[in-house]
PDB file of N, CA, C and O in Angstrom:
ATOM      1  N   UNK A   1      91.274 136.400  63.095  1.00  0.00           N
ATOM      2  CA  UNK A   1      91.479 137.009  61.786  1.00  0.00           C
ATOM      3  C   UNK A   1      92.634 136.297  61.081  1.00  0.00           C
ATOM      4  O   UNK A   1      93.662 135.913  61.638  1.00  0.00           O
ATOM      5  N   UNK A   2      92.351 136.176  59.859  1.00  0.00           N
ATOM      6  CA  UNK A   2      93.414 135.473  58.643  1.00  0.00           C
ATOM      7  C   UNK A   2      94.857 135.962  58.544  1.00  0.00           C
ATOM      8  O   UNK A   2      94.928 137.093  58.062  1.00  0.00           O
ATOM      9  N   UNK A   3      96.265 135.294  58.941  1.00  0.00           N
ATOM     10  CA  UNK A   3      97.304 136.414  58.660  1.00  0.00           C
ATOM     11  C   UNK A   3      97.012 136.720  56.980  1.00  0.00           C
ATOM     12  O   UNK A   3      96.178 136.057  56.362  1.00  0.00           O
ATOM     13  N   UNK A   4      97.806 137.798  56.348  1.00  0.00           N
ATOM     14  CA  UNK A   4      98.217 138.150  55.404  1.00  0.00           C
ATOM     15  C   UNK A   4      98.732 136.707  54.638  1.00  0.00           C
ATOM     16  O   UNK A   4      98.287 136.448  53.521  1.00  0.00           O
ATOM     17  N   UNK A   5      99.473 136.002  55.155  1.00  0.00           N
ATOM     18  CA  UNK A   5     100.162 134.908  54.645  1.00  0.00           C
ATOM     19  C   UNK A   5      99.786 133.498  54.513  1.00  0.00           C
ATOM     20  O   UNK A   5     100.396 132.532  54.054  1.00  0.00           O
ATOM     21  N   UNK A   6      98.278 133.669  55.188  1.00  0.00           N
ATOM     22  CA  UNK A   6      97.614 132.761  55.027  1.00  0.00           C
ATOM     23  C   UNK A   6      96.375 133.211  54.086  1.00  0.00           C
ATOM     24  O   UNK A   6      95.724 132.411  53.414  1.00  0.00           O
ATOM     25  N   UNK A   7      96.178 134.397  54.126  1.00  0.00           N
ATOM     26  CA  UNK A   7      95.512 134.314  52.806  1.00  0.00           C
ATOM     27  C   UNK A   7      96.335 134.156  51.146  1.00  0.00           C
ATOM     28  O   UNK A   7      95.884 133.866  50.038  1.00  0.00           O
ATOM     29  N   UNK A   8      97.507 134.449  51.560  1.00  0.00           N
ATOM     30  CA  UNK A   8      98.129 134.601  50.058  1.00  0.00           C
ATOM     31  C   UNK A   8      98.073 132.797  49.765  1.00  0.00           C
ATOM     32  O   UNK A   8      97.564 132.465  48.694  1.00  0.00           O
ATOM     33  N   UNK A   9      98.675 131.473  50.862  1.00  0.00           N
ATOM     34  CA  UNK A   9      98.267 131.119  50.981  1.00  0.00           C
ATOM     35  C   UNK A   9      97.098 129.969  50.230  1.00  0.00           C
ATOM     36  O   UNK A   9      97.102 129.080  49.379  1.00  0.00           O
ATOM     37  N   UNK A  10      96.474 130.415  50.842  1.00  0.00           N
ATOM     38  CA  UNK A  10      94.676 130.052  50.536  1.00  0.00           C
ATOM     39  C   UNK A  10      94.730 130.223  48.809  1.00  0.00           C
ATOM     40  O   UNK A  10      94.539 129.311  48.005  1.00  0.00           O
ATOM     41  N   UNK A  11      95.050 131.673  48.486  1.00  0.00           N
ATOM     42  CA  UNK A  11      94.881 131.734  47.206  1.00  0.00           C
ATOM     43  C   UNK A  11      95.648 130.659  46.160  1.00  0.00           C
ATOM     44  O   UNK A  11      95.192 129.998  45.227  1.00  0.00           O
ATOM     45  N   UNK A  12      97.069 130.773  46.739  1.00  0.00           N
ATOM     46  CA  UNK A  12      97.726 129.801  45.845  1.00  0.00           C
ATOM     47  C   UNK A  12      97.302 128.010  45.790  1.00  0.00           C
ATOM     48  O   UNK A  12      97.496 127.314  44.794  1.00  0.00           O
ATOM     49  N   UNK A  13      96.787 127.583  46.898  1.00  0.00           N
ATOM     50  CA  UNK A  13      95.864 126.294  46.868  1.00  0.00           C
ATOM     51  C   UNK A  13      94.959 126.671  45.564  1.00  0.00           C
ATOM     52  O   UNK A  13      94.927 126.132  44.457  1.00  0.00           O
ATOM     53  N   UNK A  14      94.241 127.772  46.075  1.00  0.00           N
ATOM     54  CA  UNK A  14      93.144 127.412  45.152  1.00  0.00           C
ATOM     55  C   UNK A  14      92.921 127.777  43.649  1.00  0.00           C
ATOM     56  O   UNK A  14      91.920 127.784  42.932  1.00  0.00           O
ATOM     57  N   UNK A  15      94.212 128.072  43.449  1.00  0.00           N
ATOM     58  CA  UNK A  15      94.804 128.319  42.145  1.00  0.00           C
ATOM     59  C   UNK A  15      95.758 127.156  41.198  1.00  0.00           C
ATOM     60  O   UNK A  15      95.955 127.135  39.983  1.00  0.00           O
ATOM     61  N   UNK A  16      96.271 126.173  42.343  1.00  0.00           N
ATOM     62  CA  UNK A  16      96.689 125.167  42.301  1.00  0.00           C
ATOM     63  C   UNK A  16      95.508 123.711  41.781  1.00  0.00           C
ATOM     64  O   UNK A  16      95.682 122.766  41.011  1.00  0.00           O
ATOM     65  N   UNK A  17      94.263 124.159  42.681  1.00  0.00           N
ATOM     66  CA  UNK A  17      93.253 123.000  42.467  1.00  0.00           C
ATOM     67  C   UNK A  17      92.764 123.399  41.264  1.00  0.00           C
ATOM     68  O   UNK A  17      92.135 122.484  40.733  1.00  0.00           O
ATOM     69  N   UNK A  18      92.807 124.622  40.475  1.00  0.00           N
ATOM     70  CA  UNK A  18      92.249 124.647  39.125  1.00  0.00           C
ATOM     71  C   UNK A  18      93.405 124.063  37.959  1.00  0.00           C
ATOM     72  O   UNK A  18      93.202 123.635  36.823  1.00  0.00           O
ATOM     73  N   UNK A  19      94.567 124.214  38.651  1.00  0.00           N
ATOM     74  CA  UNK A  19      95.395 123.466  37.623  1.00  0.00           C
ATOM     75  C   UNK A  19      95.433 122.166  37.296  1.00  0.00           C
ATOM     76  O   UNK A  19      95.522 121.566  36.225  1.00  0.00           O
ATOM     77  N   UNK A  20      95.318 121.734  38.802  1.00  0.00           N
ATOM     78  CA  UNK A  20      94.767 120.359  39.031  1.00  0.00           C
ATOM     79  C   UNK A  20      93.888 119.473  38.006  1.00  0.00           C
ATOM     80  O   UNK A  20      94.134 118.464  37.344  1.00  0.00           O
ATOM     81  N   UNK A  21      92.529 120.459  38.199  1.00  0.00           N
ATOM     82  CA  UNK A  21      91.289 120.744  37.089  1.00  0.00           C
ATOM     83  C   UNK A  21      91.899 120.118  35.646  1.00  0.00           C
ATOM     84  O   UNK A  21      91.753 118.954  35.273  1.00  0.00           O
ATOM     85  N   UNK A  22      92.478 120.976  35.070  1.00  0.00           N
ATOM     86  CA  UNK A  22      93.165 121.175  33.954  1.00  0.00           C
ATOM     87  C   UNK A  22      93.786 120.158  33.727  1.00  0.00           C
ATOM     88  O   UNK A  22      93.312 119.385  32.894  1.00  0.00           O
ATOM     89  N   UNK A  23      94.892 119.869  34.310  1.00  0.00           N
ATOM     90  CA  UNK A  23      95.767 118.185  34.006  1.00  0.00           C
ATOM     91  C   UNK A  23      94.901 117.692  34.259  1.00  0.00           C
ATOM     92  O   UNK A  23      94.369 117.724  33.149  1.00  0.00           O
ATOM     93  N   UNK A  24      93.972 117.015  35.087  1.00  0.00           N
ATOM     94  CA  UNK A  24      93.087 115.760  34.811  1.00  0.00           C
ATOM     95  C   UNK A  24      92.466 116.049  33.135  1.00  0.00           C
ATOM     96  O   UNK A  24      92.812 115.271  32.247  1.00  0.00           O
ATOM     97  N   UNK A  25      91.631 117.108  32.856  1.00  0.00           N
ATOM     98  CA  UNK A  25      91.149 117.130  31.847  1.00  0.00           C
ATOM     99  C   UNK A  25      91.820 116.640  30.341  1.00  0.00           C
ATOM    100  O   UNK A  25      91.460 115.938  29.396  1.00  0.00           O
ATOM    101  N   UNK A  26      93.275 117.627  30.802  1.00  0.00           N
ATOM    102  CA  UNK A  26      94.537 116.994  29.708  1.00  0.00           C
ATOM    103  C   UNK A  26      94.908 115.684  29.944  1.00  0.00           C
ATOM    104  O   UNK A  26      95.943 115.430  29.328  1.00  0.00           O
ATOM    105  N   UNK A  27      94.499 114.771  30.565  1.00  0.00           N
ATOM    106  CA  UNK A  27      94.946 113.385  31.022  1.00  0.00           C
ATOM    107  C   UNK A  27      96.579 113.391  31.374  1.00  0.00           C
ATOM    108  O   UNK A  27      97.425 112.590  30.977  1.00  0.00           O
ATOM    109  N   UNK A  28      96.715 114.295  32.055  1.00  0.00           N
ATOM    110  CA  UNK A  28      97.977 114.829  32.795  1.00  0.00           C
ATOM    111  C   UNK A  28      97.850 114.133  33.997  1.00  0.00           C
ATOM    112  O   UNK A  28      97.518 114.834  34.952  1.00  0.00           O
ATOM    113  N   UNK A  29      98.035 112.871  34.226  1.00  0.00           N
ATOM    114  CA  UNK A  29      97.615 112.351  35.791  1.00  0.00           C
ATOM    115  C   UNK A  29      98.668 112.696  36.975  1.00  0.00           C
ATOM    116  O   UNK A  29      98.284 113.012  38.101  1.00  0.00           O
ATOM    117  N   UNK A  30      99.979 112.607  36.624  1.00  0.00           N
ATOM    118  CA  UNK A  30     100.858 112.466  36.995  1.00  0.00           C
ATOM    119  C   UNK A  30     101.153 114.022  37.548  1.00  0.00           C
ATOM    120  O   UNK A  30     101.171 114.374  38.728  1.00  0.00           O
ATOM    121  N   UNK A  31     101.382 114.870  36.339  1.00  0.00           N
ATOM    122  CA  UNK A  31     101.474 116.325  36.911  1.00  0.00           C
ATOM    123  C   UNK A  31      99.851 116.467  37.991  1.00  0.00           C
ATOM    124  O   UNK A  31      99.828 116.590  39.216  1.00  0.00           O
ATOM    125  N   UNK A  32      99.078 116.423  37.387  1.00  0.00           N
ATOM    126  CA  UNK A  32      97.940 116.579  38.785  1.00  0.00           C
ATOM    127  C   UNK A  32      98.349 116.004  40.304  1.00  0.00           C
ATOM    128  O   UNK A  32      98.082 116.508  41.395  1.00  0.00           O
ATOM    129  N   UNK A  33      99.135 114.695  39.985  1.00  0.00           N
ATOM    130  CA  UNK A  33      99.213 114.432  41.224  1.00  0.00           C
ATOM    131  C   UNK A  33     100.581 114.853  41.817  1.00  0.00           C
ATOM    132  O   UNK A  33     100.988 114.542  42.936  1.00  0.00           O
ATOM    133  N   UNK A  34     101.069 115.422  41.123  1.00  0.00           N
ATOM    134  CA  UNK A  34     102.369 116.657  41.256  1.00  0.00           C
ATOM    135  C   UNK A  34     101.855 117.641  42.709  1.00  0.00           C
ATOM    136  O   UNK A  34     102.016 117.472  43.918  1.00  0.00           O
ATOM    137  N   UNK A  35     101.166 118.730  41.876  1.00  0.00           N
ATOM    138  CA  UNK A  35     100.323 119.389  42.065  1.00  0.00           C
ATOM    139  C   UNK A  35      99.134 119.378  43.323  1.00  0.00           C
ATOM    140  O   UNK A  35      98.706 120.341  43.959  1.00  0.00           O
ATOM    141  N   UNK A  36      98.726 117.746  43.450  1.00  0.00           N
ATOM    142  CA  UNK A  36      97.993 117.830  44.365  1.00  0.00           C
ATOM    143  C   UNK A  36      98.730 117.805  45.674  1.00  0.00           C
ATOM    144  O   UNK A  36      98.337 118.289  46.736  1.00  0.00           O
ATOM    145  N   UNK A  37     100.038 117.068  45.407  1.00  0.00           N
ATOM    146  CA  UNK A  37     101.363 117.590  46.977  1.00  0.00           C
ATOM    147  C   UNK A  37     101.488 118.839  47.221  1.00  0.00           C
ATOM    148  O   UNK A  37     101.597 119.381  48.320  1.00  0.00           O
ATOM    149  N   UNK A  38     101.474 119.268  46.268  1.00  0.00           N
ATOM    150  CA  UNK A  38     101.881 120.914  46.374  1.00  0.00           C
ATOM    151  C   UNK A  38     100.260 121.125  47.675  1.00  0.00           C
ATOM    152  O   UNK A  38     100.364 121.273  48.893  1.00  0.00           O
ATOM    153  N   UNK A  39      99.254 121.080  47.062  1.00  0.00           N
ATOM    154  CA  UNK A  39      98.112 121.840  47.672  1.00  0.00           C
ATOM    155  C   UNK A  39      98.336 120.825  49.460  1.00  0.00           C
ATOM    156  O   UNK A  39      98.104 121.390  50.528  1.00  0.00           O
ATOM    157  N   UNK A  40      98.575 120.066  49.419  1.00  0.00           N
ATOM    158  CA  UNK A  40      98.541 119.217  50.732  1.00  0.00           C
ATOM    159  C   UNK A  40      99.515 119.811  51.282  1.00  0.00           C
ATOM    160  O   UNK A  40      99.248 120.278  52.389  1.00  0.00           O
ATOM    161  N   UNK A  41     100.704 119.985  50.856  1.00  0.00           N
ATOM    162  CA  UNK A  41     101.610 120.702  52.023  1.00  0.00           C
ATOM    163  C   UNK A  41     101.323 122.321  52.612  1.00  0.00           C
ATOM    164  O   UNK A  41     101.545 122.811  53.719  1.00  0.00           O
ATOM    165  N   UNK A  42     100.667 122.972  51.221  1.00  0.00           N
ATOM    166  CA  UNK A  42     100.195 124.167  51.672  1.00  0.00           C
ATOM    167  C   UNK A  42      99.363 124.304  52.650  1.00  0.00           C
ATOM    168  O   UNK A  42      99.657 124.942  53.661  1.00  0.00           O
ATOM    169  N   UNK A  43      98.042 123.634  52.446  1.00  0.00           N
ATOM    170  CA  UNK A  43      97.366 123.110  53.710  1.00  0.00           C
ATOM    171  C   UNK A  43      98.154 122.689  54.518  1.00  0.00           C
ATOM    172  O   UNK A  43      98.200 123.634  55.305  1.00  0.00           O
ATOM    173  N   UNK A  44      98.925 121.822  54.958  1.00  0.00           N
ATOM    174  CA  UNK A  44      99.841 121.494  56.137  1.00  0.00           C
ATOM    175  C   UNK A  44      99.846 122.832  56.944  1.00  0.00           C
ATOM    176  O   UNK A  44      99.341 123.039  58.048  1.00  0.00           O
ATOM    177  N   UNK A  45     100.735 123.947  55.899  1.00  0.00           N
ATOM    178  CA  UNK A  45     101.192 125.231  56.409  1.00  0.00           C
ATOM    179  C   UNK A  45      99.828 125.805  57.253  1.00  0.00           C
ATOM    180  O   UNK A  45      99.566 125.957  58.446  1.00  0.00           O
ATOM    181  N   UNK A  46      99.141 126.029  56.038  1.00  0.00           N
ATOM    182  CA  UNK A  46      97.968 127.214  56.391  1.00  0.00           C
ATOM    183  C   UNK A  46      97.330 126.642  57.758  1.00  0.00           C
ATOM    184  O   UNK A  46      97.034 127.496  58.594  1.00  0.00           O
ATOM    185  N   UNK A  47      97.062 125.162  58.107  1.00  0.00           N
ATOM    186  CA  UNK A  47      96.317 124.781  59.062  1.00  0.00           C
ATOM    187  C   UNK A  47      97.134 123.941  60.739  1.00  0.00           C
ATOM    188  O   UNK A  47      96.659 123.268  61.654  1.00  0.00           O
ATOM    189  N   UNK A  48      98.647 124.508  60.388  1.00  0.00           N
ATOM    190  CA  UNK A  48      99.757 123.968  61.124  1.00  0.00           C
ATOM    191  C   UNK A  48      99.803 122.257  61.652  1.00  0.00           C
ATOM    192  O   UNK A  48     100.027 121.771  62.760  1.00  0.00           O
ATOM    193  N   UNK A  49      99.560 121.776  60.636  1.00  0.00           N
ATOM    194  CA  UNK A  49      99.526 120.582  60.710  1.00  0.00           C
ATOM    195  C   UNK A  49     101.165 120.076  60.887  1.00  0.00           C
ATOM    196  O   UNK A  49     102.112 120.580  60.283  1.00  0.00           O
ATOM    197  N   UNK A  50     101.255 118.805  62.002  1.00  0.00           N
ATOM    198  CA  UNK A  50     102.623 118.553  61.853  1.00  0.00           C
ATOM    199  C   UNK A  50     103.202 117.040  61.275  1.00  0.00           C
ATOM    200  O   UNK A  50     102.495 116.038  61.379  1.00  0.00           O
ATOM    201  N   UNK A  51     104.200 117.003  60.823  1.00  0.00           N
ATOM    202  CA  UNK A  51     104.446 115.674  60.503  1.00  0.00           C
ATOM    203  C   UNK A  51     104.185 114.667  60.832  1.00  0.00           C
ATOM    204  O   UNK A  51     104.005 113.640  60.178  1.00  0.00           O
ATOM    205  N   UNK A  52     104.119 114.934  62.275  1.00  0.00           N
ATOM    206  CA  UNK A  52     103.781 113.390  62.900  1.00  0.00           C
ATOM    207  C   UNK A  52     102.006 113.221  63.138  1.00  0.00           C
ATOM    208  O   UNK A  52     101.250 112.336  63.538  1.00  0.00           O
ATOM    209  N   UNK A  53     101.874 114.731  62.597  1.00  0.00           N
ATOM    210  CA  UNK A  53     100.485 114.436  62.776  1.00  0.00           C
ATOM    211  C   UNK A  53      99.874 113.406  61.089  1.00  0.00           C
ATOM    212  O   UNK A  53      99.117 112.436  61.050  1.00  0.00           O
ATOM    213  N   UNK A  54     100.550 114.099  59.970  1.00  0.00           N
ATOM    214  CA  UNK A  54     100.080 113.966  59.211  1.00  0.00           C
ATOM    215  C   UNK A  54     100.422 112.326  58.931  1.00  0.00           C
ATOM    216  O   UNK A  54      99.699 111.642  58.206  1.00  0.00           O
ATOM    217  N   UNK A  55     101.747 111.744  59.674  1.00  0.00           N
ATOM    218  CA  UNK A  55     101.965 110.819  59.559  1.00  0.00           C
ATOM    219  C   UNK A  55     101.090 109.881  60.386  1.00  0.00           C
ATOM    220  O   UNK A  55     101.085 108.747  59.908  1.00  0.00           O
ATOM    221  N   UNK A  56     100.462 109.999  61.317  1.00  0.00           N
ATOM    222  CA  UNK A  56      99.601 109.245  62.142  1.00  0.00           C
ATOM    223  C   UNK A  56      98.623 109.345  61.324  1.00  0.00           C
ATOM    224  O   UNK A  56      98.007 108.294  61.499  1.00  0.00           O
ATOM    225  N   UNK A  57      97.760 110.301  60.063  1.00  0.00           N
ATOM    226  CA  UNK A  57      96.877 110.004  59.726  1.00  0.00           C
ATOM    227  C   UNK A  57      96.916 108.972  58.367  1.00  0.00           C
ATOM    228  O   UNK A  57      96.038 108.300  57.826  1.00  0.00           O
ATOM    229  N   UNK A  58      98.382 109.179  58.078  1.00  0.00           N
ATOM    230  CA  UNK A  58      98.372 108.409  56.659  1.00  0.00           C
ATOM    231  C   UNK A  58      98.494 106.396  57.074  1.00  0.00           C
ATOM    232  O   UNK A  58      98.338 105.493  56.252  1.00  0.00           O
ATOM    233  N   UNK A  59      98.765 106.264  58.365  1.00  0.00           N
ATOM    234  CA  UNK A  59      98.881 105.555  58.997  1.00  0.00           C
ATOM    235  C   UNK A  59      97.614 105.101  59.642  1.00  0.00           C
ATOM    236  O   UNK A  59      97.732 103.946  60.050  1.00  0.00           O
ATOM    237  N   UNK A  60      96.495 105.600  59.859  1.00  0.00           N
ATOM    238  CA  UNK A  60      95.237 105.420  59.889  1.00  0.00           C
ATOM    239  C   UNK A  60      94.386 104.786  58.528  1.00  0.00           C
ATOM    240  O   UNK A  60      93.712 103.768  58.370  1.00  0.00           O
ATOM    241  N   UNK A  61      94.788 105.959  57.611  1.00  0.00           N
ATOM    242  CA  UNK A  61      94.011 105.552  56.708  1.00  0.00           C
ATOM    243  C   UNK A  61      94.744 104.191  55.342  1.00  0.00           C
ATOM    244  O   UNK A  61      94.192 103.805  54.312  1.00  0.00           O
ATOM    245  N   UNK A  62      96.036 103.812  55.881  1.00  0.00           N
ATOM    246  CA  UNK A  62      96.411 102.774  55.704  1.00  0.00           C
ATOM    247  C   UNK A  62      95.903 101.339  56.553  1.00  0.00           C
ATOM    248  O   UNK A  62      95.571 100.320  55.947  1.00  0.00           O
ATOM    249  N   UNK A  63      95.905 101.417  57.582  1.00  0.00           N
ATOM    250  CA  UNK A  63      94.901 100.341  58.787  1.00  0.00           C
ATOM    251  C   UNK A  63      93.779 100.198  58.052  1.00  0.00           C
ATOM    252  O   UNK A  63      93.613  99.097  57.526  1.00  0.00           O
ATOM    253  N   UNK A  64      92.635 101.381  57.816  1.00  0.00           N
ATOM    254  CA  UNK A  64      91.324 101.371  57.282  1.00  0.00           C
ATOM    255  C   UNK A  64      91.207 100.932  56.144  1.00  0.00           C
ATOM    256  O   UNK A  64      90.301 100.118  55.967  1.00  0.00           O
ATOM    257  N   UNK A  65      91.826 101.203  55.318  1.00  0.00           N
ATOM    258  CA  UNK A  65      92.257 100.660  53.577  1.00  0.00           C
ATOM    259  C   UNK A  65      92.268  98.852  53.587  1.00  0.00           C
ATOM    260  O   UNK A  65      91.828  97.866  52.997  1.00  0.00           O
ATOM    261  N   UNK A  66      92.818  99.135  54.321  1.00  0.00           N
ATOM    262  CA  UNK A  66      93.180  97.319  54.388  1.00  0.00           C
ATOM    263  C   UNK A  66      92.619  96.457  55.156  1.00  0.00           C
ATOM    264  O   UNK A  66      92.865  95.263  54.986  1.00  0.00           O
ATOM    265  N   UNK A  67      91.528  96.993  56.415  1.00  0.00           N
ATOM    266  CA  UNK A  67      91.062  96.463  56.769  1.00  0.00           C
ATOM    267  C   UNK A  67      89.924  96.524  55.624  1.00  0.00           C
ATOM    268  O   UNK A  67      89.875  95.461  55.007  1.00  0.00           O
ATOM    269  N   UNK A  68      88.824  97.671  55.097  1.00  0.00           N
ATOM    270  CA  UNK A  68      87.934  97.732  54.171  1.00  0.00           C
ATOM    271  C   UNK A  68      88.279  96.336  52.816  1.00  0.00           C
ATOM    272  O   UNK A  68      87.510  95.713  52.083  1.00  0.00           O
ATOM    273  N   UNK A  69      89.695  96.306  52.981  1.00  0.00           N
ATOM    274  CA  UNK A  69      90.096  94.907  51.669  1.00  0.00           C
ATOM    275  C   UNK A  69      89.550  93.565  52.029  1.00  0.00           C
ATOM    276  O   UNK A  69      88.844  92.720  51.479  1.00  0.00           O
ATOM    277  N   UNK A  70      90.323  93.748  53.476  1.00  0.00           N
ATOM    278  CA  UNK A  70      90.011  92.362  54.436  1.00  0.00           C
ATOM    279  C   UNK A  70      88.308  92.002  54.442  1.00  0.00           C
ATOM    280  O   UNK A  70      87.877  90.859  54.295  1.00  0.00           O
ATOM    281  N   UNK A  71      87.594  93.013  54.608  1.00  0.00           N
ATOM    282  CA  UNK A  71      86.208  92.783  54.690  1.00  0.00           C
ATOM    283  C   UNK A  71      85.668  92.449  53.491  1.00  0.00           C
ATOM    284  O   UNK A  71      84.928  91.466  53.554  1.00  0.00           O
ATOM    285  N   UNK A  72      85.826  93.069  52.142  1.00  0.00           N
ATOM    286  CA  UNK A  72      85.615  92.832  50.702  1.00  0.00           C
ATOM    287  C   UNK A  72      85.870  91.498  50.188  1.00  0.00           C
ATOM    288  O   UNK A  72      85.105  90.785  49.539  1.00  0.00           O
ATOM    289  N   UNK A  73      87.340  91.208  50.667  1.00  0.00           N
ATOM    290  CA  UNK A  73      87.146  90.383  50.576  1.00  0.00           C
ATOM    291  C   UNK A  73      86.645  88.615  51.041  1.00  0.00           C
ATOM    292  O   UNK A  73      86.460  87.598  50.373  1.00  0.00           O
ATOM    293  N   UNK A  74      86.565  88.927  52.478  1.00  0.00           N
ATOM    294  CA  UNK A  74      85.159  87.955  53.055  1.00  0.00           C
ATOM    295  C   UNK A  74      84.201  88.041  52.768  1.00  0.00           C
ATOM    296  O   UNK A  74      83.608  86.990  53.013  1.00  0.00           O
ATOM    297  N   UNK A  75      83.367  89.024  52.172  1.00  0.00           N
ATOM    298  CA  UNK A  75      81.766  89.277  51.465  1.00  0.00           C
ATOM    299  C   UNK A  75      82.091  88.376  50.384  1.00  0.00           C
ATOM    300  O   UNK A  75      81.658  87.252  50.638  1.00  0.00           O
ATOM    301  N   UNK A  76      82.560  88.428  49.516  1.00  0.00           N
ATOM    302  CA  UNK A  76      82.836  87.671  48.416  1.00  0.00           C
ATOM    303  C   UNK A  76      82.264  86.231  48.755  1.00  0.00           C
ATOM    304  O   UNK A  76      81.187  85.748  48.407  1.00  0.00           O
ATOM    305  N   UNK A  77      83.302  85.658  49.549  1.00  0.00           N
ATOM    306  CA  UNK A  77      83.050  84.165  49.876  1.00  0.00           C
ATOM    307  C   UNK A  77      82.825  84.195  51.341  1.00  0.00           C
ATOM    308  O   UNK A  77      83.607  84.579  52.211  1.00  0.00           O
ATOM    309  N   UNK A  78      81.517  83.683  51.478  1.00  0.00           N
ATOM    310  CA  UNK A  78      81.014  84.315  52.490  1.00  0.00           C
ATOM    311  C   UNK A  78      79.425  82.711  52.721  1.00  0.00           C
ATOM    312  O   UNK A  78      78.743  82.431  51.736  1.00  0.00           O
ATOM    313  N   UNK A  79      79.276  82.238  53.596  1.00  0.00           N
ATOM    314  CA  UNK A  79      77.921  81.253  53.641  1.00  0.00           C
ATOM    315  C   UNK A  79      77.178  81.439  52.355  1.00  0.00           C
ATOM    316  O   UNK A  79      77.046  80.547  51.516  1.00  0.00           O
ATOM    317  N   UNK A  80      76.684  82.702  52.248  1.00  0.00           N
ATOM    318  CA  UNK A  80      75.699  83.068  51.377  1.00  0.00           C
ATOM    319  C   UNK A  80      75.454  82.329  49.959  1.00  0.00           C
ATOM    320  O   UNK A  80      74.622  81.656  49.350  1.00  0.00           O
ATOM    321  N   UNK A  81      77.458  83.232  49.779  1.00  0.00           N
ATOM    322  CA  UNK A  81      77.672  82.460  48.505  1.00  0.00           C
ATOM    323  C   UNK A  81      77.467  81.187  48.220  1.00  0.00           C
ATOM    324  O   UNK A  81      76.817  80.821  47.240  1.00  0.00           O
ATOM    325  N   UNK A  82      77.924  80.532  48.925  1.00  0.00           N
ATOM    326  CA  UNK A  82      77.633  78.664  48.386  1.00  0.00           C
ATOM    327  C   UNK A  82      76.089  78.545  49.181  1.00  0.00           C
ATOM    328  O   UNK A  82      76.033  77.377  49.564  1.00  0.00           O
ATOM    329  N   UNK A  83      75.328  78.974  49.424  1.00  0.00           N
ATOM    330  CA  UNK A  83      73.928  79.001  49.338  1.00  0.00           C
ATOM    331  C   UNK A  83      73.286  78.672  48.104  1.00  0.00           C
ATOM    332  O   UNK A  83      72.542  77.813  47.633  1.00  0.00           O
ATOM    333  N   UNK A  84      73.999  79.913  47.719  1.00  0.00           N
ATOM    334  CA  UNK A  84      73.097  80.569  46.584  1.00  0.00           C
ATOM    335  C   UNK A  84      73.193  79.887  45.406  1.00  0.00           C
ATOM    336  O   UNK A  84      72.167  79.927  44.727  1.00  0.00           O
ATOM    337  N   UNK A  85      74.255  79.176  44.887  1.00  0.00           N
ATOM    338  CA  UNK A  85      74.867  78.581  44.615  1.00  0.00           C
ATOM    339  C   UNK A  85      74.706  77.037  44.402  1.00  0.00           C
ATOM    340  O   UNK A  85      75.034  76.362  43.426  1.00  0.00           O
ATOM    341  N   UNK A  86      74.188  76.709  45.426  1.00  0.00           N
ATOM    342  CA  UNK A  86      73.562  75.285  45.924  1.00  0.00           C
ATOM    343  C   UNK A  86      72.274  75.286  44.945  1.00  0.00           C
ATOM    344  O   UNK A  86      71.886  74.635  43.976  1.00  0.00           O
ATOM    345  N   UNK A  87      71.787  76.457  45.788  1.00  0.00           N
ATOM    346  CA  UNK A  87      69.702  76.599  45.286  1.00  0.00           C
ATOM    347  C   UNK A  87      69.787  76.716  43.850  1.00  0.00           C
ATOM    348  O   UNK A  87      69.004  76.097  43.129  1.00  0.00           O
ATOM    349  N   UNK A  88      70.693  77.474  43.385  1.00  0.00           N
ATOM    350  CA  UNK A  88      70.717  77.519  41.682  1.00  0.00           C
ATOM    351  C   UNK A  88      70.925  75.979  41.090  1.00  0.00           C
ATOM    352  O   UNK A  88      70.155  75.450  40.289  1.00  0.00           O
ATOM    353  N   UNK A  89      72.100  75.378  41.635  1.00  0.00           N
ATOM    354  CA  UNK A  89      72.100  73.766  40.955  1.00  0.00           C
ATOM    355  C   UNK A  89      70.474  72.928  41.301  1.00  0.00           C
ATOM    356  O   UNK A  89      69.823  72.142  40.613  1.00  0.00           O
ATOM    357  N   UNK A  90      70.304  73.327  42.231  1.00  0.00           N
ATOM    358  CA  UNK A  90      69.148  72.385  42.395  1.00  0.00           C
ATOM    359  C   UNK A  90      67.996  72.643  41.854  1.00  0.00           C
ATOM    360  O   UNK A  90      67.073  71.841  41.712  1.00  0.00           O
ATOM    361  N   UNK A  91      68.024  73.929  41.494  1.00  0.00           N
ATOM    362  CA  UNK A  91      66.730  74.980  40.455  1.00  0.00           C
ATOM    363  C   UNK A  91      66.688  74.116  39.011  1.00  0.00           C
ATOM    364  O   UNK A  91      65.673  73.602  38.541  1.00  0.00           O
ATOM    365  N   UNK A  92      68.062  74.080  38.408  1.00  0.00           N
ATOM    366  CA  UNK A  92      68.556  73.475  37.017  1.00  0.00           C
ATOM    367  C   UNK A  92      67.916  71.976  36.721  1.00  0.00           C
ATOM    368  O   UNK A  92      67.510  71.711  35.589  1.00  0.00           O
ATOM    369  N   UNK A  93      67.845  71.006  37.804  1.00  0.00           N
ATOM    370  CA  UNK A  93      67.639  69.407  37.880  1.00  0.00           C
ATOM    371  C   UNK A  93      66.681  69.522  37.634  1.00  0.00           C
ATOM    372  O   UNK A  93      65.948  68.539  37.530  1.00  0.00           O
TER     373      UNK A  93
END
């Protein structure tokens, strides 16, 4: 069962994500992303998340970020490309 204090809680997130709502709409980017700390630490609370947890994940999804770059950018230039590339000049003659 929910404490009391995690529903109050719950509510204020989700009273928070409509404000959220709102500054994006107002092209408020900045306060939204105010706002969206606010809802992340609340979650922290409500779901006892701990620092080092949250820090191992921001630390994950920094690895993944950059590896996803690393890969983007080898697709780019990649065999294919100067294939393709080739067959087009030789299409033109």
């Amino acid at each position: 069962m929910e404490s009391p204090t995690d529903t109050q809680l719950k509510s204020m997130a989700r009273s928070l994500q409509e404000q959220i709502r709102l500054a994006n709409e107002l092209d408020l980017n900045f306060t939204a992303q105010l706002l969206a700390m606010a809802v992340m630490e609340i979650t922290t609370k409500i779901y006892d998340i701990t620092q080092q947890e949250l820090d191992a994940l921001c630390d994950r999804i920094e690895e993944t970020s950059s590896l996803d770059r690393k890969q983007a950018g080898a697709s780019v230039i990649g065999p294919r490309s100067f294939d393709r590339r080739a067959h087009a000049r030789r299409s033109r003659m």
